[in-house]
N, C-alpha and C positions, 0 to 999 in steps of 0.2 A: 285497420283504421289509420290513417296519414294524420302527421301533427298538423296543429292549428299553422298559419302562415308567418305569425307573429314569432313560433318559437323557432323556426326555418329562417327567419331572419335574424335572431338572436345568434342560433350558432354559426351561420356566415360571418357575422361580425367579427365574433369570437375567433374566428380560423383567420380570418385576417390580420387581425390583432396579435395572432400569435405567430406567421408568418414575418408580419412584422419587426417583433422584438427577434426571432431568429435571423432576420437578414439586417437588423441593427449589429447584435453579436457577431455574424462572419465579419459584417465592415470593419470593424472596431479588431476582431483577429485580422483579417488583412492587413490595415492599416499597420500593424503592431510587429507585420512580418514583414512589413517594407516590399518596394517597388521589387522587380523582379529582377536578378541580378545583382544586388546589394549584397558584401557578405555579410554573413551570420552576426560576427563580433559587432560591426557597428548597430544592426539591429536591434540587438541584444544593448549596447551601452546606449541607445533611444531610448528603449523601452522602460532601461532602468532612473535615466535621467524623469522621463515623462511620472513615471510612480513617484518619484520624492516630491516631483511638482506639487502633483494633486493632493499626495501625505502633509507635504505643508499646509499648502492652502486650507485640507479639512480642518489639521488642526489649528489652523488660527481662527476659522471660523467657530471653532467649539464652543458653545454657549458654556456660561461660567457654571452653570448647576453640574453637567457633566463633567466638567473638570476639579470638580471641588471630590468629588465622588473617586476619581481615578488618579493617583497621585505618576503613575507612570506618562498618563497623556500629558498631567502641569509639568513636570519636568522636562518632557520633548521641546513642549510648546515654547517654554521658558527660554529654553537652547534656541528655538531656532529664531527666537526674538534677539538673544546676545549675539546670537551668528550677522543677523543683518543688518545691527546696532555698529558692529563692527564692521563691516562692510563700509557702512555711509559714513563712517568716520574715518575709514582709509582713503575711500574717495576723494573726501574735501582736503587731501593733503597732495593732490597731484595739482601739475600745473597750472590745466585747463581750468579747473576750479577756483586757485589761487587767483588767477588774472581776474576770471568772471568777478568774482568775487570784490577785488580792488577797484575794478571800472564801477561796480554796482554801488561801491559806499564813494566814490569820489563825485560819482555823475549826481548822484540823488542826494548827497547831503544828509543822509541820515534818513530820508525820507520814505524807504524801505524798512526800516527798524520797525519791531512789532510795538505791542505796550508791554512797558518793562515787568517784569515779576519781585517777588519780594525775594534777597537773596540767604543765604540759611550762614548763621554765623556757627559756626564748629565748635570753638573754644577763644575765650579769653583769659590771658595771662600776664599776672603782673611780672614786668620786666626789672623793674626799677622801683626807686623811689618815688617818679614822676613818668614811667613807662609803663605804657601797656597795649602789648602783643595780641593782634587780633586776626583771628584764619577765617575764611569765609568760603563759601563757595556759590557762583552767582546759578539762577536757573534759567538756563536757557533751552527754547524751543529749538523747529527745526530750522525757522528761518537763518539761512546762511548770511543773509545779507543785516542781521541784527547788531545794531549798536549800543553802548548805552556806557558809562560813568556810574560813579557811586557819590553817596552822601553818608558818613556815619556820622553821629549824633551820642553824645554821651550825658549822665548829669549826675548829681548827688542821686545813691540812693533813695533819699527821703524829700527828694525835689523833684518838681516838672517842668524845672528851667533848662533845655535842652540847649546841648553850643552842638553846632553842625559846621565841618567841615568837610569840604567836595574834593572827592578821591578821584584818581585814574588809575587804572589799575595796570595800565602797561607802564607807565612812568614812578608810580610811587607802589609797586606792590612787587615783591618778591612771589615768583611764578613758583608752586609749590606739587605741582601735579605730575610730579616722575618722569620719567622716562615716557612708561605706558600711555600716559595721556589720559586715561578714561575719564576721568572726569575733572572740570577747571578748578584749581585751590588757588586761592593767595592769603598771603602774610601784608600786613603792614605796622607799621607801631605810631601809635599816637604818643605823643609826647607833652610835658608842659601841665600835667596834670596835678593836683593836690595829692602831698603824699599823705599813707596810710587813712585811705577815705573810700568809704564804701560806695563804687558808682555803679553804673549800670550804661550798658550802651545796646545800640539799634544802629539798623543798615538799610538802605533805599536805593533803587536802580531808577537811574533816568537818561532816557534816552530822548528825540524828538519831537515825541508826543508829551512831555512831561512826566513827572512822576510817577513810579510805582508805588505799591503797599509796603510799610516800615518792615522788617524782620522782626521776628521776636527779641523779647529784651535777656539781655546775659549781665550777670552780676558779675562783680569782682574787686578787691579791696586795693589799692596800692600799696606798695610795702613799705615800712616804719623805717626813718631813722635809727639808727642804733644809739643806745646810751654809750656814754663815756668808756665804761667797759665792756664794751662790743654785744650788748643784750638789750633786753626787751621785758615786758610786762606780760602775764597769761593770765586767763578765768581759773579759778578753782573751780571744784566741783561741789556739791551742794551741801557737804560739811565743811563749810569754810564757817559757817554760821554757829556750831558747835565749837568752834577751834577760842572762841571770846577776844580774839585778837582786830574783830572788826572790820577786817578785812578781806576782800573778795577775790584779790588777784597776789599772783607771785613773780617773782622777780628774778630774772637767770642772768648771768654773765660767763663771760669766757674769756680762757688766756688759750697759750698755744700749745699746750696740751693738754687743757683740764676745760670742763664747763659745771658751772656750779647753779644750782636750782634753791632758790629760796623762798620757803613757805610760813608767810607767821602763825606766828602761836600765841595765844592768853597763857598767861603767869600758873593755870590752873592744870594746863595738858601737860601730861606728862609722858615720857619716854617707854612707858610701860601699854601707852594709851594708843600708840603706832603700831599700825601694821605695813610691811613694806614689803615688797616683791619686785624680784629686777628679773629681766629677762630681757635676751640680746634687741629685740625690737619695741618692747612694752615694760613701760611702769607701772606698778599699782604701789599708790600710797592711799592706806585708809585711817578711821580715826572709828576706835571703839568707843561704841555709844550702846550702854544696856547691853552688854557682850555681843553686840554687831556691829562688825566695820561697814562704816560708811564710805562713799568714797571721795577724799579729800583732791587728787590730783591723778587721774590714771587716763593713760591714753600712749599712741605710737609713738615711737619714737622716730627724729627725724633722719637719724644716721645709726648706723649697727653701731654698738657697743660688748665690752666685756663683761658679764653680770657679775663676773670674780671679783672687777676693780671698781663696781658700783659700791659706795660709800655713805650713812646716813650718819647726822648727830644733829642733837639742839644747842643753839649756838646762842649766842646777843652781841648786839653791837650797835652803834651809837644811830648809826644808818638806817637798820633793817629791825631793831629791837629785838626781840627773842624770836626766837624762828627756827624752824626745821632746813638745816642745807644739806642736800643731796652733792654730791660729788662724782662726776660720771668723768672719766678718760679716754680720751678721743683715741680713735684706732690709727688716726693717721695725723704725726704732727703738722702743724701749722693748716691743717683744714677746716676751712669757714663754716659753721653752721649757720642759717639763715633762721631756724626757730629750733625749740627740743624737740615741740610735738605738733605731731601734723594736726589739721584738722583748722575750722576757723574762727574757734575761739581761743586761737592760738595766733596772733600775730606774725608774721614773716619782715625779717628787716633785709635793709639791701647789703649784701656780701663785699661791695662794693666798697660800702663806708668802715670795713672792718680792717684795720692796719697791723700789722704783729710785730711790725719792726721798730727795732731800740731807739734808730736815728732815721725818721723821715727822707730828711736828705741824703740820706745814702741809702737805698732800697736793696742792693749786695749785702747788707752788714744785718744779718738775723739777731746778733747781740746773744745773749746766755739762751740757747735753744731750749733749756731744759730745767730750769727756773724755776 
């Protein structure tokens, strides 16, 4: 009995179909063994060029689900991203591009620039008394021909009165991005600011098209004046309240080889009622309350010290009144501290305002080094 005609045409199909993919495969070997007289080696480095091709290409087309799964394929893929990252960044440092480049921004006026992006501020740093050091980095796409200027904007922490001054960053910004290049940094410093005042700043790109999105805000305090004897005023910690002396904050001064920390005290605390602990980077001073120390002043410290030559007594004076003074010995004489303890309820003064010398006018003459 002979098949029906329908399955007679079924398998013809079939044999074609398979015919097919067999004389797809030889092309594809052919191809892969090159014209005829070609040597072997070049063959061979085709064939291996043509494989990394297509290995790339799969993997950048990799849908993210697959790749979340495979941590060897996101790592390939990752590379072969920084590989061509670098590439287009070598490119734009050759001639041909430079020129293009200079024709494209002088012909059009800017009018190739994309819209600009919000640029990422890195860190802010008080410089000074009235200085503060600001790193950024702007975001830019691929367009080569993109232009654009800055706007930073600062104000009182506890204000939304914004003063904005318009930056260039080739003329007013120290280029901060190494050697390597990888990616654009600059510095500038604003200057002219209130000192020790909690502000806050933002950053804006604009280019042609006007304005971009502000950056996010970054906080930062300027730094204090220094007193008369080259110090500053700090937070206690939350047994100041216990101490009956009514007071919240302590008082440090410095000469040129001693720095002295002063804590008041009520007429009631007594010397038995301290707990003190020095160690080369950290203080803990507590105040026993119900047989637990509290903690009256503990925190880093701003410069290494020796815990042998760290010193405590309760003192009084017309000044400070009775009060707890720490005596701490600088490791290195005539070197500035700018605060004892790090952190920001610890003020920083500027180094700047700090003098050690006997006679102004004559800056040579140290006077009694060791006083």
């Amino acid at each position: 009995q002979h098949p029906p005609s329908w399955v007679s045409r079924n398998r013809l199909q079939g044999t074609r179909e398979l015919a097919q993919v067999v004389m797809t495969v030889l092309s594809i070997f052919r191809f892969m063994m090159g014209p005829p007289g070609v040597p072997k080696w070049i063959v061979v480095c085709f064939d291996a060029i043509a494989a990394m091709l297509v290995t790339m290409i799969v993997l950048l087309l990799l849908p993210k689900a697959t790749l979340k799964k495979f941590k060897v394929l996101r790592s390939a893929r990752n590379r072969i991203i920084s590989i061509f990252r670098r590439i287009w960044e070598l490119s734009l440092q050759g001639p041909f591009v430079r020129i293009t480049v200079w024709l494209g921004k002088k012909c059009f006026q800017g009018r190739l620039s994309s819209i600009p992006k919000a640029p990422h501020i890195m860190t802010v740093k008080a410089d000074g008394t009235y200085d503060v050091s600001v790193k950024f980095a702007p975001v830019i796409g691929w367009n080569i021909f993109h232009e654009e200027t800055y706007v930073v904007a600062w104000s009182r922490a506890n204000n939304q009165e914004w003063l904005e001054r318009c930056l260039n960053q080739h003329e007013e910004c120290e280029d901060t991005s190494g050697k390597l290049k990888k990616a654009e940094k600059y510095k500038f410093v604003v200057d002219g600011l209130p000192h020790f005042t909690p502000l806050k700043f933002r950053m804006c790109a604009v280019s042609k098209w006007g304005r971009g999105p502000w950056s996010k805000e970054a906080c930062v305090t300027t730094m204090a004046v220094p007193s008369k004897d080259f110090g500053f005023t700090g937070a206690l910690g939350p047994a100041w309240e216990k101490t009956g002396s009514g007071k919240s904050e302590y008082r440090w001064l410095q000469t040129r080889n001693e720095v002295h920390v002063k804590i008041p005290l009520g007429p009631d605390t007594k010397a038995k009622d301290i707990k003190f602990k020095a160690l080369p980077k950290k203080l803990e001073l507590g105040l026993l309350v119900r047989g637990e120390a509290e903690p009256l002043l503990n925190g880093v410290l701003a410069k290494t010290v020796n815990p042998d030559d760290v010193a405590w007594y309760i003192d009084e004076s017309p000044e400070d009144g009775r009060h707890i003074q720490i005596t701490l010995f600088k490791t290195d004489a005539l070197e500035k501290w700018s605060r004892v303890f790090d952190g920001p309820e610890h003020p920083e003064i500027d180094e700047h305002h700090v003098q050690f010398f006997t006679n102004p006018l004559c800056p040579t003459s140290l006077g009694d080094l060791y006083e």
